[in-house]
mmCIF file as Biopython writes it, N, C-alpha, C and O atoms, coordinates in Angstrom:
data_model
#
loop_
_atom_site.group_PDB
_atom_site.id
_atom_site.type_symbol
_atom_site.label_atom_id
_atom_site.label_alt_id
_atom_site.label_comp_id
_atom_site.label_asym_id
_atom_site.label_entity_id
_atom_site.label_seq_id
_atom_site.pdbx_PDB_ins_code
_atom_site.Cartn_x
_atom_site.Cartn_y
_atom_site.Cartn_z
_atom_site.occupancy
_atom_site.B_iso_or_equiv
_atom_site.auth_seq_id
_atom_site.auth_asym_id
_atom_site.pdbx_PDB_model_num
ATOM 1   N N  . UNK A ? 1  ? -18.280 -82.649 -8.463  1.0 0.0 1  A 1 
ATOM 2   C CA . UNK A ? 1  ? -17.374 -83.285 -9.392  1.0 0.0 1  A 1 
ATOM 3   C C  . UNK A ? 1  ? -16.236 -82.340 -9.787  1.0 0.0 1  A 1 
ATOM 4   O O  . UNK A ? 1  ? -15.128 -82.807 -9.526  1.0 0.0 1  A 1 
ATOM 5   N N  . UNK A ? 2  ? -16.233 -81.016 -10.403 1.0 0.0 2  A 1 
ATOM 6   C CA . UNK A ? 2  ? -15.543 -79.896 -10.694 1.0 0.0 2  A 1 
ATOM 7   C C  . UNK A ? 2  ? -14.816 -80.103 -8.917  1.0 0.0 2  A 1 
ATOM 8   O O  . UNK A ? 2  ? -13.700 -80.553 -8.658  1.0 0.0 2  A 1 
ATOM 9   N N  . UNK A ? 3  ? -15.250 -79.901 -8.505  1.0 0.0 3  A 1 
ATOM 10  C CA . UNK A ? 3  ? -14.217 -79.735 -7.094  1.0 0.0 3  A 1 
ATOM 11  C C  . UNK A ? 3  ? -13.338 -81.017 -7.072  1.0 0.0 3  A 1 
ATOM 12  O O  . UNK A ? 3  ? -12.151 -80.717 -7.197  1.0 0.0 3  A 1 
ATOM 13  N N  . UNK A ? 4  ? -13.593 -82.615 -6.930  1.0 0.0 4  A 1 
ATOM 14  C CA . UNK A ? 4  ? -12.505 -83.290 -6.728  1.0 0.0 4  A 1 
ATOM 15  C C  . UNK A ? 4  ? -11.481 -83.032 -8.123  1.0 0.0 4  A 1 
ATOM 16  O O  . UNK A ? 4  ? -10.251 -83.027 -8.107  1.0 0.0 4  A 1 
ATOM 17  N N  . UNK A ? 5  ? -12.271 -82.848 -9.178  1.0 0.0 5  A 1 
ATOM 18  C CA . UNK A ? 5  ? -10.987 -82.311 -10.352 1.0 0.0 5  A 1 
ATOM 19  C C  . UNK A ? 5  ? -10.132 -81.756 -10.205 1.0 0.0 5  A 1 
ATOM 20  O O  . UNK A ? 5  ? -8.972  -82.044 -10.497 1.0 0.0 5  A 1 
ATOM 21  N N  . UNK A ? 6  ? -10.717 -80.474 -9.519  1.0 0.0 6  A 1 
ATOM 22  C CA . UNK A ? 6  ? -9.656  -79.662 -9.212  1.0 0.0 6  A 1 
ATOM 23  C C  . UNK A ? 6  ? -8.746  -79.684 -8.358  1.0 0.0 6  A 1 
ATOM 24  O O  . UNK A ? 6  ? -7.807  -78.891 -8.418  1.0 0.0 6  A 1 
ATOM 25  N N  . UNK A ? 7  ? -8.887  -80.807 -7.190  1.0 0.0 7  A 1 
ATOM 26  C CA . UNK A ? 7  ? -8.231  -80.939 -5.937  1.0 0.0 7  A 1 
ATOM 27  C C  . UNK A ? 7  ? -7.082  -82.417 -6.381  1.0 0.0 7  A 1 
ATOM 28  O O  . UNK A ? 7  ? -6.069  -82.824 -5.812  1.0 0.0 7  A 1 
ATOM 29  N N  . UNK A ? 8  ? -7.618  -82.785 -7.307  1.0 0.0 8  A 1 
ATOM 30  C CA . UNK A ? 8  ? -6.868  -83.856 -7.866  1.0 0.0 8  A 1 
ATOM 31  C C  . UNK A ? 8  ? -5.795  -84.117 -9.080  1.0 0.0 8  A 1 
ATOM 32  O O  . UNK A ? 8  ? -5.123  -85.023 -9.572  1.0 0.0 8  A 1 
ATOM 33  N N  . UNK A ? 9  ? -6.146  -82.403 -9.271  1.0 0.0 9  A 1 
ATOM 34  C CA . UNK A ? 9  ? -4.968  -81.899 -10.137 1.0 0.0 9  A 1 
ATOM 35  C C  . UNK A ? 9  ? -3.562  -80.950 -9.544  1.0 0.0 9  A 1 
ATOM 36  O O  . UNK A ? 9  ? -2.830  -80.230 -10.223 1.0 0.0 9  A 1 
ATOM 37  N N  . UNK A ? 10 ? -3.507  -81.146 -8.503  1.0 0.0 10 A 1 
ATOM 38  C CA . UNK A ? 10 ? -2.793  -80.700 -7.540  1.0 0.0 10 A 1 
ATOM 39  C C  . UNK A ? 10 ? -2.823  -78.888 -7.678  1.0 0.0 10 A 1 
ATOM 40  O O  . UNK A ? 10 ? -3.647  -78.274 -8.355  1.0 0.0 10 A 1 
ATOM 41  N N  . UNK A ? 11 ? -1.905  -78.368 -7.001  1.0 0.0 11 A 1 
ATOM 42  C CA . UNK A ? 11 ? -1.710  -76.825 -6.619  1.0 0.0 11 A 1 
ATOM 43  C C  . UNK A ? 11 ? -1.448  -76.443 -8.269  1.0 0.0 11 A 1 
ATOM 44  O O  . UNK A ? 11 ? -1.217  -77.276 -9.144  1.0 0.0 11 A 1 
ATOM 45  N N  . UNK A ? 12 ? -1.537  -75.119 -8.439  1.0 0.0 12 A 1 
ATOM 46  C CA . UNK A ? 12 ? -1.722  -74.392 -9.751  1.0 0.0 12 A 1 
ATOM 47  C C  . UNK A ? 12 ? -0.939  -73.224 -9.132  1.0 0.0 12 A 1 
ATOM 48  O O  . UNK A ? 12 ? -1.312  -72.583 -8.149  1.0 0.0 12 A 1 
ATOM 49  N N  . UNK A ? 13 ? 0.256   -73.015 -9.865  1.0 0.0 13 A 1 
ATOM 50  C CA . UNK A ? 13 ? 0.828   -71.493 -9.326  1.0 0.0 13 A 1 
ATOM 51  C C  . UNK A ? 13 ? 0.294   -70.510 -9.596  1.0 0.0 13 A 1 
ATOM 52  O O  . UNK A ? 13 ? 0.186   -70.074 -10.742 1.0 0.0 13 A 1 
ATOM 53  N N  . UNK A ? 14 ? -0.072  -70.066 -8.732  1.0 0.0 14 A 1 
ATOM 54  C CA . UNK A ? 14 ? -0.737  -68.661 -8.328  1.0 0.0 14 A 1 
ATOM 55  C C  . UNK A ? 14 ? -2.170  -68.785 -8.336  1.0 0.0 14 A 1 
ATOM 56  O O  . UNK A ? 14 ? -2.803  -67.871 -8.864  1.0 0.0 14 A 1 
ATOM 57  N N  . UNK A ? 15 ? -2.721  -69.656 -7.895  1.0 0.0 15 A 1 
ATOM 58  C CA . UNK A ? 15 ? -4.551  -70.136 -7.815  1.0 0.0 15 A 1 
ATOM 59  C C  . UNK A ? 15 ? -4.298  -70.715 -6.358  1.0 0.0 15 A 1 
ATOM 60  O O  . UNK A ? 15 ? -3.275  -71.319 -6.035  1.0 0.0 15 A 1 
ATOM 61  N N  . UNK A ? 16 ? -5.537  -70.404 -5.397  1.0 0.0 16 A 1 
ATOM 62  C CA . UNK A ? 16 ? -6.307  -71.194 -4.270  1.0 0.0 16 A 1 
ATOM 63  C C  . UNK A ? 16 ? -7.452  -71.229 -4.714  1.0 0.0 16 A 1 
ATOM 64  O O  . UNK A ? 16 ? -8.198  -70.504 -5.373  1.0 0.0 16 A 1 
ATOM 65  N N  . UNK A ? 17 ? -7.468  -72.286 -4.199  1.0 0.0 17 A 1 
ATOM 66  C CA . UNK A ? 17 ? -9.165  -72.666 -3.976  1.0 0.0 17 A 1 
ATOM 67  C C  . UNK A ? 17 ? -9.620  -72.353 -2.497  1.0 0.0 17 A 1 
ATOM 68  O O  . UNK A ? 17 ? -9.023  -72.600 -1.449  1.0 0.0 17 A 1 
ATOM 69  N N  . UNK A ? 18 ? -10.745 -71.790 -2.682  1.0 0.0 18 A 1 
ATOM 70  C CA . UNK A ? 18 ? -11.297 -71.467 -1.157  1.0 0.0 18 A 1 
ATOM 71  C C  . UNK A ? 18 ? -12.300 -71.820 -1.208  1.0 0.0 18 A 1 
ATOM 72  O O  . UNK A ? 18 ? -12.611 -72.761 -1.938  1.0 0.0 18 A 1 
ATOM 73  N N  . UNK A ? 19 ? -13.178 -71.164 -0.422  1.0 0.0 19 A 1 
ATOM 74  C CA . UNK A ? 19 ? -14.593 -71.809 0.121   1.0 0.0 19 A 1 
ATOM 75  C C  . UNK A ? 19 ? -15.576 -70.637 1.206   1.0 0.0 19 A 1 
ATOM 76  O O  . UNK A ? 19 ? -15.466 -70.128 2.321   1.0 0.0 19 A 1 
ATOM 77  N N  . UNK A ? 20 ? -16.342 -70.634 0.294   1.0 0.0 20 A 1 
ATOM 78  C CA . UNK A ? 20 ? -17.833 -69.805 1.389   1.0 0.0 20 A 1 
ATOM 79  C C  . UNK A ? 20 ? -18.586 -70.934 1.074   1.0 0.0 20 A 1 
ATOM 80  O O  . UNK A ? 20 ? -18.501 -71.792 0.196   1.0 0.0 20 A 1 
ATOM 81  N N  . UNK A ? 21 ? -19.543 -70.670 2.248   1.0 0.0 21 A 1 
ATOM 82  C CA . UNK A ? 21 ? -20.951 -71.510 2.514   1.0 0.0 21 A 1 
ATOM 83  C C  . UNK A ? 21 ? -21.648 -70.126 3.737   1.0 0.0 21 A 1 
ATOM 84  O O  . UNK A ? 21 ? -21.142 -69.161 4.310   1.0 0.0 21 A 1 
ATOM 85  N N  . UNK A ? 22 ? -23.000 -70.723 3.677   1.0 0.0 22 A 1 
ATOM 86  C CA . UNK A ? 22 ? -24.057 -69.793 4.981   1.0 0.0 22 A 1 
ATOM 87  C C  . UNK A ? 22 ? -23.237 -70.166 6.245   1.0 0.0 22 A 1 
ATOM 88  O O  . UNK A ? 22 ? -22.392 -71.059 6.305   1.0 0.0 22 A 1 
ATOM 89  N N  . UNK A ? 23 ? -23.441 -69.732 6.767   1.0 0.0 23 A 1 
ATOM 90  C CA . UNK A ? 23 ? -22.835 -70.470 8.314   1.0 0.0 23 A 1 
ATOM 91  C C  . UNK A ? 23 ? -24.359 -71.169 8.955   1.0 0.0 23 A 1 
ATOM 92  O O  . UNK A ? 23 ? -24.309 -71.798 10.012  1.0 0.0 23 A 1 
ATOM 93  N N  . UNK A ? 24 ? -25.399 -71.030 8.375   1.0 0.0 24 A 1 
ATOM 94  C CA . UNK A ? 24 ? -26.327 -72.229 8.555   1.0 0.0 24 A 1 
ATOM 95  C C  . UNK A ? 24 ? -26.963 -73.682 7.925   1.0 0.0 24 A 1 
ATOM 96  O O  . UNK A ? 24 ? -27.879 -74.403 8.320   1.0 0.0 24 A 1 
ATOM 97  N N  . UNK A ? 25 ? -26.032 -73.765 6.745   1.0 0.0 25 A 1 
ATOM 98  C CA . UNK A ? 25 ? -25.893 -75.126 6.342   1.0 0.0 25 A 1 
ATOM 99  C C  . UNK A ? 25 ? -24.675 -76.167 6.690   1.0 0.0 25 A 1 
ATOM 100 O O  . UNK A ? 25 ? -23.542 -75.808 7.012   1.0 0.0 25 A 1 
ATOM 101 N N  . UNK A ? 26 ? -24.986 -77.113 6.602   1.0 0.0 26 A 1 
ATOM 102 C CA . UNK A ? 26 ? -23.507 -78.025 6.699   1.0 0.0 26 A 1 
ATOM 103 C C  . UNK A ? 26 ? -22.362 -78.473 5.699   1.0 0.0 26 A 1 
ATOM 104 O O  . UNK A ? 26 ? -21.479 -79.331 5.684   1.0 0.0 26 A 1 
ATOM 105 N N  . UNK A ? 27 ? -22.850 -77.397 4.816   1.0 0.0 27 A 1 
ATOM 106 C CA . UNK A ? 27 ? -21.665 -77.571 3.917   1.0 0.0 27 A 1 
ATOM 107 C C  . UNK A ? 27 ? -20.292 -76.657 4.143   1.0 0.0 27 A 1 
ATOM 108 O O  . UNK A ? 27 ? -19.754 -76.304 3.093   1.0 0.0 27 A 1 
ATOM 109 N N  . UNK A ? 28 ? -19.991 -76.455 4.728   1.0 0.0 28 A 1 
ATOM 110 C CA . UNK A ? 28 ? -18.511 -76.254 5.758   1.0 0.0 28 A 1 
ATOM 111 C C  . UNK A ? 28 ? -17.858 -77.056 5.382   1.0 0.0 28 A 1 
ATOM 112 O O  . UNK A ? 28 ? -18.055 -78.257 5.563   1.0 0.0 28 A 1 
ATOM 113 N N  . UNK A ? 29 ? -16.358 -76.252 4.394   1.0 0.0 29 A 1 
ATOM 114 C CA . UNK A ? 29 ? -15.366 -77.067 4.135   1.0 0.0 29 A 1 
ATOM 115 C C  . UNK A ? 29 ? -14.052 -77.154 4.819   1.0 0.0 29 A 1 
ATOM 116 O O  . UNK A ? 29 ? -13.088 -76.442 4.540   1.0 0.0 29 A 1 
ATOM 117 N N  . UNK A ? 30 ? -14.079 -78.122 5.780   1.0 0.0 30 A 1 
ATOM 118 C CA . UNK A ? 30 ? -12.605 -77.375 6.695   1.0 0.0 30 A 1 
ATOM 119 C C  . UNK A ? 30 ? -11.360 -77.584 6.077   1.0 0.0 30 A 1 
ATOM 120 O O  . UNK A ? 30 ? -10.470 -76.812 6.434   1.0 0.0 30 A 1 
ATOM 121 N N  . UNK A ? 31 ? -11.131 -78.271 5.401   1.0 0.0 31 A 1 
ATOM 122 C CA . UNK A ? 31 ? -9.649  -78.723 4.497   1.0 0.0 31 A 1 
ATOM 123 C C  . UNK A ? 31 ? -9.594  -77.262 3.856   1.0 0.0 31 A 1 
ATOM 124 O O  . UNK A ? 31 ? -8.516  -76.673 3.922   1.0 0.0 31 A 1 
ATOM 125 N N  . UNK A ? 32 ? -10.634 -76.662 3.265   1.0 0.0 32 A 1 
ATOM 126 C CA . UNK A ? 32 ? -10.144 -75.050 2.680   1.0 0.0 32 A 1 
ATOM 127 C C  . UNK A ? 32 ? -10.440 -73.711 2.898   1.0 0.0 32 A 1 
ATOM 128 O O  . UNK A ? 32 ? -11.560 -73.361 3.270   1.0 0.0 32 A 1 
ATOM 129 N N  . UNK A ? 33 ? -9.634  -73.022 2.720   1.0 0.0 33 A 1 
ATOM 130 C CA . UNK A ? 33 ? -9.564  -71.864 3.569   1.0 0.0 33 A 1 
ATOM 131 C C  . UNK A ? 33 ? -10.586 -70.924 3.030   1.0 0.0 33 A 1 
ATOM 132 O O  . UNK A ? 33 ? -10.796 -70.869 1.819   1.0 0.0 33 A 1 
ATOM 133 N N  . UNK A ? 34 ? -11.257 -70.149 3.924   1.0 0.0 34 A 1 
ATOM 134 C CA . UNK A ? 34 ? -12.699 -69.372 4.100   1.0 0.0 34 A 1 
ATOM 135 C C  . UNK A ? 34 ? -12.083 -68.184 2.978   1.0 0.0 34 A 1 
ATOM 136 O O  . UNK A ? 34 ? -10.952 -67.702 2.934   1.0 0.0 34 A 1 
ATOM 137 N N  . UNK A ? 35 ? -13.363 -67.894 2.037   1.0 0.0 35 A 1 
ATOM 138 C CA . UNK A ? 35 ? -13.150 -66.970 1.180   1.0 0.0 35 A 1 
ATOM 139 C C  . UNK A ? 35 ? -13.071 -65.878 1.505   1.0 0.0 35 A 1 
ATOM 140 O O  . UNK A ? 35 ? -12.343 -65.271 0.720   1.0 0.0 35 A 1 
ATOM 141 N N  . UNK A ? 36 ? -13.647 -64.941 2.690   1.0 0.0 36 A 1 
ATOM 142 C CA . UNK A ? 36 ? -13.481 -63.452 3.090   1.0 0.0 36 A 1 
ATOM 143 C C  . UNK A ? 36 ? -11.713 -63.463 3.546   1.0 0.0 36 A 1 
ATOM 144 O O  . UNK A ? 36 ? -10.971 -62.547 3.189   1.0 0.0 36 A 1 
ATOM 145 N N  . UNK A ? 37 ? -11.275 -64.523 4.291   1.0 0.0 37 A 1 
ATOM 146 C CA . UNK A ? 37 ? -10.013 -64.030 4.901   1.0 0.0 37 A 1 
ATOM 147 C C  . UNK A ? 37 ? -8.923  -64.214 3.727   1.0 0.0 37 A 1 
ATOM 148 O O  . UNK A ? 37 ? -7.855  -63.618 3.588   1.0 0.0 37 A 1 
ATOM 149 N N  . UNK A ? 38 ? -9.338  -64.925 3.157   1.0 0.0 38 A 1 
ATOM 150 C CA . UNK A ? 38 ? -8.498  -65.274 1.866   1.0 0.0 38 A 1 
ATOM 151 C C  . UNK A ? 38 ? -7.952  -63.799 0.845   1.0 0.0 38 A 1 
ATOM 152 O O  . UNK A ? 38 ? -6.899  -63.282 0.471   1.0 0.0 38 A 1 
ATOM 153 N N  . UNK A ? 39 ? -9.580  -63.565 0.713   1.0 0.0 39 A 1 
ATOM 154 C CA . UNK A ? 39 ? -9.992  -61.928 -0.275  1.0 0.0 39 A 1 
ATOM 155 C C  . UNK A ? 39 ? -8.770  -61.175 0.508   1.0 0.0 39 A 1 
ATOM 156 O O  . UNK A ? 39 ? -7.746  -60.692 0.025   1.0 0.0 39 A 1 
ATOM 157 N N  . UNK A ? 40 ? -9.249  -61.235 2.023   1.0 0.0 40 A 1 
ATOM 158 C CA . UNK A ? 40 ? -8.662  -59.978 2.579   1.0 0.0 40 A 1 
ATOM 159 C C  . UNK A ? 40 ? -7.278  -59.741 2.409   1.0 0.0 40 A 1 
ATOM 160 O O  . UNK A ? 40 ? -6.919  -58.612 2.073   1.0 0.0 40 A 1 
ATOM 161 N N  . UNK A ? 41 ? -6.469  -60.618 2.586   1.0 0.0 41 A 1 
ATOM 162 C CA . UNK A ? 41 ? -5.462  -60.908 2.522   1.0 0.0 41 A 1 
ATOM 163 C C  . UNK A ? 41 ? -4.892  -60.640 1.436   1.0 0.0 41 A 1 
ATOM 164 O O  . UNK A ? 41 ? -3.887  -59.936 1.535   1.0 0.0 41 A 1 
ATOM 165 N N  . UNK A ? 42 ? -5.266  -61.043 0.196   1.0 0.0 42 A 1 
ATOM 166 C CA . UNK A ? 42 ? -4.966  -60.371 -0.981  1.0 0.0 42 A 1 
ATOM 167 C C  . UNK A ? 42 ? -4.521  -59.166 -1.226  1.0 0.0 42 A 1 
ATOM 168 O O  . UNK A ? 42 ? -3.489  -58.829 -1.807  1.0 0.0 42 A 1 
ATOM 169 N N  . UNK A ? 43 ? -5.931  -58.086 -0.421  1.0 0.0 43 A 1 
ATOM 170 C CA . UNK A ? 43 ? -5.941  -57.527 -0.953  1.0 0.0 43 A 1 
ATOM 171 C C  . UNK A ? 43 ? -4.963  -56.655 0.071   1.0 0.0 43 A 1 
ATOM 172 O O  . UNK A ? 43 ? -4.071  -56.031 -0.505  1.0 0.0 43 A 1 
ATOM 173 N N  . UNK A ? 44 ? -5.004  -56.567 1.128   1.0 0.0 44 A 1 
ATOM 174 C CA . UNK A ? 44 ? -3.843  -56.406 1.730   1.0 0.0 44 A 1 
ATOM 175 C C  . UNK A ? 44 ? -2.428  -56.383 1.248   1.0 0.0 44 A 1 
ATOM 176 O O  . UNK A ? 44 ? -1.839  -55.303 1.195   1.0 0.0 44 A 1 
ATOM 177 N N  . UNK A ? 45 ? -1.801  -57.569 0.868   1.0 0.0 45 A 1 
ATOM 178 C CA . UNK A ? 45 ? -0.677  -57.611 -0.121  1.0 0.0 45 A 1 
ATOM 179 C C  . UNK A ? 45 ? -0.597  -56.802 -0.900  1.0 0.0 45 A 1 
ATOM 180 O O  . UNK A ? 45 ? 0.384   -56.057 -0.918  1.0 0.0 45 A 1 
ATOM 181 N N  . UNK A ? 46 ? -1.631  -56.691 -1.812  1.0 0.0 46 A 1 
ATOM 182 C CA . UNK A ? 46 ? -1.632  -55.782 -2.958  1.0 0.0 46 A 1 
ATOM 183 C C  . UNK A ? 46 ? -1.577  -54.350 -2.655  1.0 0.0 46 A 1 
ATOM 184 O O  . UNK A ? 46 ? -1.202  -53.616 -3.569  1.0 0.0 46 A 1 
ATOM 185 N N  . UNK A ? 47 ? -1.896  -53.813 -1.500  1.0 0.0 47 A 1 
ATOM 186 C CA . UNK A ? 47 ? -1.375  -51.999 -0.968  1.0 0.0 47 A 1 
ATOM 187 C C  . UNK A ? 47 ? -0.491  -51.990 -0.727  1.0 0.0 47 A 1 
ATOM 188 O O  . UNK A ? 47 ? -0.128  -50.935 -0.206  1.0 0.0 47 A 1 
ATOM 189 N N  . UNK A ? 48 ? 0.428   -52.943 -0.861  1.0 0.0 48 A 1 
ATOM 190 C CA . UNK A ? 48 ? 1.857   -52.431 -0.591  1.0 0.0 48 A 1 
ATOM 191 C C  . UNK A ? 48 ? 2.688   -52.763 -1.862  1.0 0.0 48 A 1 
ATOM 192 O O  . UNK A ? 48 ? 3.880   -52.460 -1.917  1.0 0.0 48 A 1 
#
């Protein structure tokens, strides 16, 4: 429920929503982007 809220309140400047799951359940969200590459990326940006 918290998730369609949030997806139904459109984009928030400066917030993503991402997504981990096991890679052995089926809760795999493909509409949002995977939380490690997301992190990484961040944090990437942020050393420079």
């Amino acid at each position: 429920m918290i998730l369609s809220l949030l997806l139904a309140a459109g984009p928030l400047a400066g917030f993503a929503l991402v997504h981990d799951a096991p890679s052995a359940t089926t809760l795999a969200t493909p509409d949002l982007p995977d939380a490690a590459t997301t992190w990484c990326a961040l944090l990437d940006r942020a050393r420079r």
